[in-house]
Every structure is written in C-alpha cells, then in structure tokens.
C-alpha positions in Angstrom: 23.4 -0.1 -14.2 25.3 1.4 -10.7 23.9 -1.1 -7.9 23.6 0.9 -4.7 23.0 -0.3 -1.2 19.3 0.7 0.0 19.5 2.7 3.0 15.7 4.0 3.5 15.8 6.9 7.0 13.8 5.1 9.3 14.1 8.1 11.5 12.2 10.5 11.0 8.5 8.9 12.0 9.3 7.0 15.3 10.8 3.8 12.8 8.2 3.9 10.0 8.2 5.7 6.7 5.2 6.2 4.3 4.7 3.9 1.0 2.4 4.7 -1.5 1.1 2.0 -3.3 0.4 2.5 -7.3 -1.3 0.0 -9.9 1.7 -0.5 -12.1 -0.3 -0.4 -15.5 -2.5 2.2 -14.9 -0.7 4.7 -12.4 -3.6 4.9 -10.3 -3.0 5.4 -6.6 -3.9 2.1 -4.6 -3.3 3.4 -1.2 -0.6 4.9 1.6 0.4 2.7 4.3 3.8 2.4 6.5 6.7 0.0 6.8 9.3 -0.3 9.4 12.9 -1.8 8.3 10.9 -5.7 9.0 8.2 -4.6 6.3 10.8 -2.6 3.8 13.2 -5.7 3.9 10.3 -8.8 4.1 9.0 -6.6 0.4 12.7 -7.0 -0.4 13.2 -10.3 -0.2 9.5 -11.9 -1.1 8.5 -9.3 -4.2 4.9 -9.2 -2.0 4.0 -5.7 -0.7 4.1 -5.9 3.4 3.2 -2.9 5.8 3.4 -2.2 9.1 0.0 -2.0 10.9 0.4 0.9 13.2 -3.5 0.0 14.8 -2.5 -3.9 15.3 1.2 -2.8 16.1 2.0 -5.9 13.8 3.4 -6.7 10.2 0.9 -7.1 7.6 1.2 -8.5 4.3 -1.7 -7.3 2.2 -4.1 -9.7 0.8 -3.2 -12.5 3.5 -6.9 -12.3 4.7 -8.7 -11.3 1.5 -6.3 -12.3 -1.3 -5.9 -9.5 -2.9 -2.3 -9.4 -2.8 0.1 -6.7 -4.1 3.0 -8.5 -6.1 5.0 -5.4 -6.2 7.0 -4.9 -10.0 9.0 -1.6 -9.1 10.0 0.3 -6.0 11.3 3.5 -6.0 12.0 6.0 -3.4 12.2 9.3 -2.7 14.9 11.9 -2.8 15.3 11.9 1.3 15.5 8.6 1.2 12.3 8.4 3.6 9.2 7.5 0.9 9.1 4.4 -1.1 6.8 4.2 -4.0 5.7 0.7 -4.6 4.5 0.0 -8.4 2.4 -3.2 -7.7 0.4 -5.8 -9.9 -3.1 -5.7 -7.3 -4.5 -9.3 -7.3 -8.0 -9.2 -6.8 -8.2 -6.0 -7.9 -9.1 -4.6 -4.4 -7.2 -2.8 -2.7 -8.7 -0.9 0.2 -10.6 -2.8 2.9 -13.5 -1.6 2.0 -13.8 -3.6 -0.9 -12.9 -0.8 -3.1 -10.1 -0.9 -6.2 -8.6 2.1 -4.5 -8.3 3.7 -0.2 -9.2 7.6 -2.6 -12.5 6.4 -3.4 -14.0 9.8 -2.0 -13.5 12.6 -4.0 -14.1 16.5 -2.7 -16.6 18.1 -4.7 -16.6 22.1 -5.8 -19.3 22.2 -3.4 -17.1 20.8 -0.4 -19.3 17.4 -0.8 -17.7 13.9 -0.9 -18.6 11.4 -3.9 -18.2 7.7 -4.0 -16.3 7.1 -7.0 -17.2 3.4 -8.2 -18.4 0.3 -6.3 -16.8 -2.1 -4.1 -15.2 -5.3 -5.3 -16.2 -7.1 -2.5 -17.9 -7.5 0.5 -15.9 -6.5 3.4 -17.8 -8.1 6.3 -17.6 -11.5 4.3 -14.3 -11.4 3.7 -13.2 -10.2 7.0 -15.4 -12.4 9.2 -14.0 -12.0 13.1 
C-alpha cells in the first residue's frame, strides 16, 4: 500500500470543506457537515467524527451532548482534494438532531410534497435540555 501525506484544500470555502457522513454497513447517508483543518486533523487523530459548527463558530464532536457518536471506520476523499467522505459506525443510531437515523429524512414527492420517512430515535428537547 503507497502511504501519502493528506493534504485536504482548505481554500476554497473560507477554511472549511464539506464531509458527508455515511453508515458504514448500510451506505445510507447520515448527514453533510463541515470541518476546518482542527476538525479534519482532531478525526485524524481520535477515529471520532468532529465538525466544525459554522452557527456556534466552534468545534463539535458529534454525539458529545446526545451520545450518539460517529466512530468513523473509513475516510476517503474526493478527487480535488476538497470533500471527505466519512464511513462511520453511528452509535445511538441517531444521527440528525432531530432525533432522526438520518439529516434526509424528507423526501420530495412527484407531487412537489415532502414525506417524513420514519420516526425519530429520540426526543430532541430531552436530550438537548438548555
């Protein structure tokens, strides 16, 4: 196997550059979410998935608050070298804030109307007491 340093381009959205987040097993698409060189390396070097929070300005390692934690088992990234794709083991088994396994929970009907696909996990104003 050729070991290559990681360069990710950091450039090209003010610092930040998109991961999407993937069940490993399944394939299904968890959620999208930033990371600034802090977040990219701090996934690096703990194997647990961490963001940037472009509301809080702030890292963020998922599932700190609720506990559904992302232990990531691959990353891969793009041909630019400016979008990782995290292949994660979701603990919890929510992984939107919502409460819901999935953030693509809504899907677009042929009529243009929105469906809730499945239920939440958990209760969000529970688990996120302020």
């Amino acid at each position: 196997m050729v070991m290559l340093m990681i360069g990710l381009d950091f450039n090209k959205i003010g610092g930040l550059v998109p991961a999407i987040v993937q069940e490993y097993k399944t394939g299904e698409v968890l959620m999208l979410a930033f990371m600034n060189q802090e977040a990219w390396e701090t996934t690096l070097s703990t194997g647990k998935a961490t963001f940037y929070s472009r509301t809080r300005n702030e890292l963020w390692i998922k599932g700190k608050t609720s506990g559904n934690m992302q232990i990531v088992k691959e990353v891969r990234i793009d041909c630019d070298d400016d979008t990782v794709l995290l292949k994660v083991e979701q603990v919890g088994g929510a992984a939107c804030h919502t409460g819901h396994k999935s953030c693509f929970y809504k899907r677009v009907e042929e009529d243009g109307s929105i469906k809730i696909i499945g239920k939440p996990l958990f209760d969000p104003e529970e688990v996120y007491k302020k």
